[in-house]
C-alpha positions in Angstrom: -12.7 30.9 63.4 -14.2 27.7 64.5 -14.1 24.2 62.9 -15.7 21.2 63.6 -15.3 17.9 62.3 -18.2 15.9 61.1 -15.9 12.5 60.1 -13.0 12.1 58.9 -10.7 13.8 61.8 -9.4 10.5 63.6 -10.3 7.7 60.7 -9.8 7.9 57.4 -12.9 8.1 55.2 -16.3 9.8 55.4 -14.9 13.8 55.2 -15.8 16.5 56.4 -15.4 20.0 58.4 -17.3 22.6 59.3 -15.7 26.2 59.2 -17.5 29.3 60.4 -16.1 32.7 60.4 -17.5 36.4 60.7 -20.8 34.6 60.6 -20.1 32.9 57.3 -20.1 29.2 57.3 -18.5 26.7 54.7 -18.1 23.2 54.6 -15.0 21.3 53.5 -15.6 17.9 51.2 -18.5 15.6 52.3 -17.8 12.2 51.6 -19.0 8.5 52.7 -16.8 5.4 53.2 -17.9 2.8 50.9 -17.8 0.3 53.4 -20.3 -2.4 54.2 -23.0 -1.0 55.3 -21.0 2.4 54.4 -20.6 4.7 56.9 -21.4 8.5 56.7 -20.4 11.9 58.5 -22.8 13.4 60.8 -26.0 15.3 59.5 -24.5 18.8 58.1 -26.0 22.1 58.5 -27.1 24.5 56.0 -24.0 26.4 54.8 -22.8 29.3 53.0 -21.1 27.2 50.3 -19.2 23.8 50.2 -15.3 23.0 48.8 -14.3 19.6 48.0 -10.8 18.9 47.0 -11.1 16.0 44.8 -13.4 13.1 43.7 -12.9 10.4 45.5 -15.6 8.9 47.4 -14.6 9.6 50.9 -14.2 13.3 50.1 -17.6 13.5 47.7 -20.2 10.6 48.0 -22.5 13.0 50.7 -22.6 15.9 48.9 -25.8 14.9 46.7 -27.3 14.9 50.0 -26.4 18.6 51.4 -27.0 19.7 47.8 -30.6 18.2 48.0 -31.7 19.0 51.3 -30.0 22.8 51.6 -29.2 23.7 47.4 -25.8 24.3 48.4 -23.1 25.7 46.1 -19.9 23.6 45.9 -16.9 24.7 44.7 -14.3 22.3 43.0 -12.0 21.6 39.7 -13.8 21.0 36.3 -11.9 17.1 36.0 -12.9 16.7 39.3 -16.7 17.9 38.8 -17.0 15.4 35.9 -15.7 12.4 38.0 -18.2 12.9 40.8 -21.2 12.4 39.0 -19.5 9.0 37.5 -18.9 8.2 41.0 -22.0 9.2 43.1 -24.4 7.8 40.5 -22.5 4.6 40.9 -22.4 4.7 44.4 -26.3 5.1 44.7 -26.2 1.8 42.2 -24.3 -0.2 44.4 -26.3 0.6 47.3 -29.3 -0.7 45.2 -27.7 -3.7 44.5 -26.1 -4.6 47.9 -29.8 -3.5 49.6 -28.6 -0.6 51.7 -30.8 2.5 52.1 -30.0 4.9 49.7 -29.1 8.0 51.6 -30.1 10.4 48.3 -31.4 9.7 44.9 -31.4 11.0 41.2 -32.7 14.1 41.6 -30.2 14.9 44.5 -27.2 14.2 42.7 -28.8 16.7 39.3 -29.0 19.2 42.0 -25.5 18.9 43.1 -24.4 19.0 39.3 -26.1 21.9 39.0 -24.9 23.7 41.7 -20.9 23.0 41.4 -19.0 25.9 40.6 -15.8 25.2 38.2 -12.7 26.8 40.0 -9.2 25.8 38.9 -5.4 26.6 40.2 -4.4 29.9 41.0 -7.7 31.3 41.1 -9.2 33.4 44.1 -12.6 33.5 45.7 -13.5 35.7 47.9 -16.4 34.2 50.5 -17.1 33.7 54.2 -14.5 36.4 55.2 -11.3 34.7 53.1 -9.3 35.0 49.6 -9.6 31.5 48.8 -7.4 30.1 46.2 -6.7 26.5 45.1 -3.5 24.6 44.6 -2.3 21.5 43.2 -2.6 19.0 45.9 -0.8 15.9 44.2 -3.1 12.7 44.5 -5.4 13.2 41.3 -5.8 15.0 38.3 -7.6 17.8 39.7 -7.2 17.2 43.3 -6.9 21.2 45.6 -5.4 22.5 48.5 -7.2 25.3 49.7 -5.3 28.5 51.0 -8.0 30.3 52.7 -6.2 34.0 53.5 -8.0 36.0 56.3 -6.7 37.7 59.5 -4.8 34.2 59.5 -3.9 32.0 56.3 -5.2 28.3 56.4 -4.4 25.6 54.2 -7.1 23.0 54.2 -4.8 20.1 51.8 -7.8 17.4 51.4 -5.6 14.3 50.3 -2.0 15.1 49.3 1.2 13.6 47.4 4.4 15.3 47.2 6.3 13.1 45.2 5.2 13.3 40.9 3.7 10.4 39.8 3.3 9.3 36.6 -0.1 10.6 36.3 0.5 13.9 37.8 3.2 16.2 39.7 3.3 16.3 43.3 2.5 19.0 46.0 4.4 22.2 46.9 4.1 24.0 50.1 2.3 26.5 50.7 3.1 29.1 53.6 0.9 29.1 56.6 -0.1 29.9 59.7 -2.6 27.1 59.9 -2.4 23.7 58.7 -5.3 21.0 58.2 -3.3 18.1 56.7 -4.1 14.4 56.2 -2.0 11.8 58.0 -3.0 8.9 56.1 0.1 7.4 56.6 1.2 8.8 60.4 4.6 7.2 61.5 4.3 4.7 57.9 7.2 5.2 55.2 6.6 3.7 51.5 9.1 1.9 49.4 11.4 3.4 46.9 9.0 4.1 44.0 10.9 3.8 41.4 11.9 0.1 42.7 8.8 -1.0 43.3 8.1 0.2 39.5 11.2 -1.6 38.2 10.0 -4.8 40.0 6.4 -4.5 38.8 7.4 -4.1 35.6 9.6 -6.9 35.8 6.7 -9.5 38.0 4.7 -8.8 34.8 6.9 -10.1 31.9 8.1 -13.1 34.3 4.8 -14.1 34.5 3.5 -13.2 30.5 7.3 -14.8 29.5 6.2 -18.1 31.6 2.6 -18.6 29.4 0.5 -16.9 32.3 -1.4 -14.2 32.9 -0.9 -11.1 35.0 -4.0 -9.5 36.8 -3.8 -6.2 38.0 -6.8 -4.9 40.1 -6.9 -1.1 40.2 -8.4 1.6 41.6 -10.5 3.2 38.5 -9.7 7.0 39.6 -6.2 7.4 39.4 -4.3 4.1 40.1 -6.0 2.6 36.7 -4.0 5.5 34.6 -1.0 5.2 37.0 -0.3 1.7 36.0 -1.1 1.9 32.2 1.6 4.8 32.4 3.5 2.5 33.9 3.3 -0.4 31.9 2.6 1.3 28.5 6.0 0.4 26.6 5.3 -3.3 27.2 5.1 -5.8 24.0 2.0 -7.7 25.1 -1.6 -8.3 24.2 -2.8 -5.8 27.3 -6.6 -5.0 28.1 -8.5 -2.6 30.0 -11.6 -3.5 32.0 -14.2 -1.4 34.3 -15.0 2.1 34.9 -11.1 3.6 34.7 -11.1 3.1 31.1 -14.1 6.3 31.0 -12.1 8.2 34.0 -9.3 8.2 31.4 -11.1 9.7 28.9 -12.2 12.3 31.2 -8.8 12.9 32.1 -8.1 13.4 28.4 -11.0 15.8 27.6 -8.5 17.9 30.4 -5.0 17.3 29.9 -4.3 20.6 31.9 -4.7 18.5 35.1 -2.7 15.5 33.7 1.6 15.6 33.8 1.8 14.0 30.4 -0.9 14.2 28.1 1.0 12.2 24.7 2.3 9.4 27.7 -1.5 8.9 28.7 -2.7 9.2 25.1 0.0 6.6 24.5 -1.2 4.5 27.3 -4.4 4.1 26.0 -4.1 3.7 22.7 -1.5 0.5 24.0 -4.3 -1.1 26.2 -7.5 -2.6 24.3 -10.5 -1.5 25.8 -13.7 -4.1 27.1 -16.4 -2.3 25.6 -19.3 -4.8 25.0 -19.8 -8.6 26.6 -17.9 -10.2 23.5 -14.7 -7.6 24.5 -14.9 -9.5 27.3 -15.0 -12.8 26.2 -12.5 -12.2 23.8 -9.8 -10.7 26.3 -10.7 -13.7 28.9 -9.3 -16.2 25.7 -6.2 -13.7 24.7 -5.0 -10.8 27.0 -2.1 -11.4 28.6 -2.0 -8.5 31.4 -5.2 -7.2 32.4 -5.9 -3.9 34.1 -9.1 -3.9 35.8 -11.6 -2.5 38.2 -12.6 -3.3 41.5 -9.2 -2.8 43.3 -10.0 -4.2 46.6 -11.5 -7.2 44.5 -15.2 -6.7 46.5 -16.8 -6.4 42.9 -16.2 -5.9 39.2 -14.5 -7.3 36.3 -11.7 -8.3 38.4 -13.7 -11.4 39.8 -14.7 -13.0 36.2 -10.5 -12.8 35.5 -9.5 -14.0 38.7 -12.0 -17.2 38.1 -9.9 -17.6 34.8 -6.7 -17.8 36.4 -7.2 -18.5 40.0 -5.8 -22.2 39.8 -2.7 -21.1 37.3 0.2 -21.0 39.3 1.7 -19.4 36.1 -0.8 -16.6 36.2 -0.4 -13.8 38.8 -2.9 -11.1 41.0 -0.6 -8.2 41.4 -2.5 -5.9 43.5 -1.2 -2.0 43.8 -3.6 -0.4 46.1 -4.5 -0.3 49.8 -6.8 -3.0 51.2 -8.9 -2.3 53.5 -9.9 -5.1 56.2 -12.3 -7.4 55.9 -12.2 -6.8 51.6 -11.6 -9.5 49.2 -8.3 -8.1 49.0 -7.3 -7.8 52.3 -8.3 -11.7 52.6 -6.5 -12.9 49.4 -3.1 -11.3 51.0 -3.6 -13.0 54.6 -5.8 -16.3 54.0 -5.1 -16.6 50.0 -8.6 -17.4 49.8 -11.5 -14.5 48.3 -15.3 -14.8 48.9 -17.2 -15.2 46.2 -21.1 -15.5 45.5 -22.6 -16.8 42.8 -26.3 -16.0 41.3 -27.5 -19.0 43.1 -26.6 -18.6 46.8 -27.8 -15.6 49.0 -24.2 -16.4 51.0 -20.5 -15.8 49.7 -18.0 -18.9 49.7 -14.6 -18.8 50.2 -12.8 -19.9 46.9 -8.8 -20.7 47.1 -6.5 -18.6 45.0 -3.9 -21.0 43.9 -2.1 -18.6 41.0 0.6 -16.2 42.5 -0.4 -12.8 44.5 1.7 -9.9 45.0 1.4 -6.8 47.0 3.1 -3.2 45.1 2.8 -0.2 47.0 1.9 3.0 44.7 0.0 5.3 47.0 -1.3 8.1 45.7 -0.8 9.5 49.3 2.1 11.5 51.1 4.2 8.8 53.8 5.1 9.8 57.6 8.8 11.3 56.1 7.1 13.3 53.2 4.5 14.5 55.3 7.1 16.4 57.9 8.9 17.7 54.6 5.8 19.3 53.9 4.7 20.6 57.1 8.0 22.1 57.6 8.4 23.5 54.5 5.0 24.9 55.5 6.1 26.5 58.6 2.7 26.6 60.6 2.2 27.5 63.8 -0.7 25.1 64.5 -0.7 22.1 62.8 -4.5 19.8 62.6 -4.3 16.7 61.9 -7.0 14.8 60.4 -7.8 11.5 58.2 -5.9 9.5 59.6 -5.9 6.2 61.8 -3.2 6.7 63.8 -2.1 10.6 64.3 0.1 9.8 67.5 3.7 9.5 65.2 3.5 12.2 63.0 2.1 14.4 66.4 5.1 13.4 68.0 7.4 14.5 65.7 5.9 17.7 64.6 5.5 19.0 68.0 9.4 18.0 68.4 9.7 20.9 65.7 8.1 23.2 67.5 4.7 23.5 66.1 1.3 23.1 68.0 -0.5 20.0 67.3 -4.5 19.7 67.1 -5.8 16.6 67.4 -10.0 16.9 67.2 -12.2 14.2 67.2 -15.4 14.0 65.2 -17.9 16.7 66.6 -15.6 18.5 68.8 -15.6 22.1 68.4 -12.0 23.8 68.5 -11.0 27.4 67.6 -7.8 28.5 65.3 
């Protein structure tokens, strides 16, 4: 067979690969990096059918297009079908707002609704010349491998965690003779997660016990239900903000995909939900840990409850997700200053952050160790590396195991 990537094969983001076999050809994921401007894959051709693995962005946000300009069936988990539309309808919103050409519109994404096809774990399609059956990939509620079975098995994992999580169990292995793996974090290792738990938990009451206010900007699919899991059992007047509060009543319309349906229930029954404007106001005067969307702090709620607290040295930001450069985020960890725009001014200001800001790491992605757990449990004979910034460390070591490396670059044809 012969794959080509259209993005996502040496930077993380914008997914996507082109498969053909026996003259069938199938597209995994087709996403956009949300970026500014965002950055897409290259142009895709028609195809047989289309498999995304879950529904983040990166993986999803082009597939209005392909669906509106071929009609293209896509394949993917109910939970993870109800989160795209949330998502790509938001994402066309955003570009309307930030003035950047909308690559597909409305109708697009009702076609691409349309034309999903619910598939969950265990079950077996048979297309383009494979069995192809989905697996638990970790990540998400929802999130697939695919083992695609031919004259050769594949497994295509889209994003993958092998430790559980609070919100979901990890990843097995699956046997293989070819391997398409992520290597977000090639020749990286995460903290203990269980410490950097303890010590979240533990940040928050210091600060709530010393009359401040603790900030948590999250992620709204996924890392928005990891950390009300987390912080679920705590006494305080907590509040929910942003678009994770609906994910997590998606996620509880299908607790099959969730690890622990009462804990999550639980959860968010704890957390007081912003509903209406005068939610808001209300939590501004009394909540005393917030849990809110936009996680790299570019947009959102997060920005009205950081203006609240941003010259409390009480008060803290404790961010748990991955900035990305050049995002509010990024800048608040390295200058301790965010940009901010009011209605007024056409350009954004820096604004000093004076209350306390701390970094927790809770990826929802595999690390350089767990990755070579995996891929050896695996036991490929080819190995392809993909999303990933840096693919060098974790090429090194799997080829000292004895399995061939592939290491394409977008829109270079190779042959497994």
């Amino acid at each position: 067979m012969k794959l080509k990537f259209l993005g996502g094969a040496e930077v993380v983001g914008k997914m996507g690969l082109l498969l053909q076999n026996k003259g069938a050809s199938l597209l995994l994921e087709y996403g956009m990096t949300a970026s500014k401007p965002p950055q897409y894959p290259l142009a895709a051709p028609p195809v047989d059918m289309a498999f995304l693995t879950h529904s983040h962005l990166d993986h999803c946000g082009m597939l209005p297009w392909l669906c509106g300009k071929y009609d293209t069936e896509v394949v993917a988990t109910p939970i993870t079908i109800d989160v795209v539309e949330l998502l790509v309808r938001d994402s066309l919103k955003i570009a309307g707002i930030e003035g950047y050409p909308k690559p597909f519109n409305q109708e697009d994404i009702q076609t691409l609704m349309r034309n999903f096809t619910p598939m969950t774990y265990g079950e077996i399609m048979d297309v383009g010349g494979f069995e192809i059956e989905l697996h638990p990939a970790g990540h998400l509620p929802g999130a697939t491998m695919y083992e695609l079975r031919g004259d050769q098995t594949t497994l295509f994992t889209g994003d993958l965690h092998t430790c559980n999580m609070r919100l979901v169990w990890g990843a097995h292995p699956v046997k293989c003779d070819n391997l398409i793996i992520e290597g977000t974090y090639a020749g990286r290792t995460h903290p203990d997660r269980l410490k950097t738990e303890y010590a979240l938990i533990e940040k928050v009451k210091e600060i709530v016990e010393s009359g401040g206010r603790a900030i948590l900007p999250c992620f709204a699919v996924g890392r928005t239900q990891e950390v009300m899991l987390l912080l679920k059992d705590l006494k305080y007047n907590m509040w929910v903000d942003g678009m994770g509060k609906t994910i997590s009543r998606y996620y509880l319309d299908r607790p099959e995909y969730v690890r622990n349906e009462k804990a999550l229930r639980a959860a968010k029954r704890r957390f007081r939900e912003v509903r209406t404007p005068s939610d808001r106001r209300r939590a501004r005067r009394e909540a005393q840990v917030i849990v809110t969307t936009g996680g790299m702090l570019d947009g959102g709620p997060v920005l009205t409850y950081i203006e609240d607290v941003k010259n409390d040295p009480k008060s803290a930001i404790l961010l748990t997700g991955f900035q990305v450069e050049d995002s509010n985020g990024s800048r608040l960890l390295s200058e301790g200053v965010i940009n901010v725009q009011n209605v007024k001014e056409e350009i954004p200001h820096p604004v000093k952050i004076k209350c306390q800001v701390e970094m927790y790491s809770l990826s929802a992605h595999a690390d350089h160790n767990e990755l070579m757990d995996f891929i050896n449990a695996c036991d490929p004979e080819k190995v392809v590396l993909m999303h990933s910034d840096d693919r060098q460390p974790l090429a090194q070591d799997i080829e000292a195991s004895g399995m061939e490396v592939i290491l394409p670059m977008a829109d270079e044809e190779f042959t497994l």
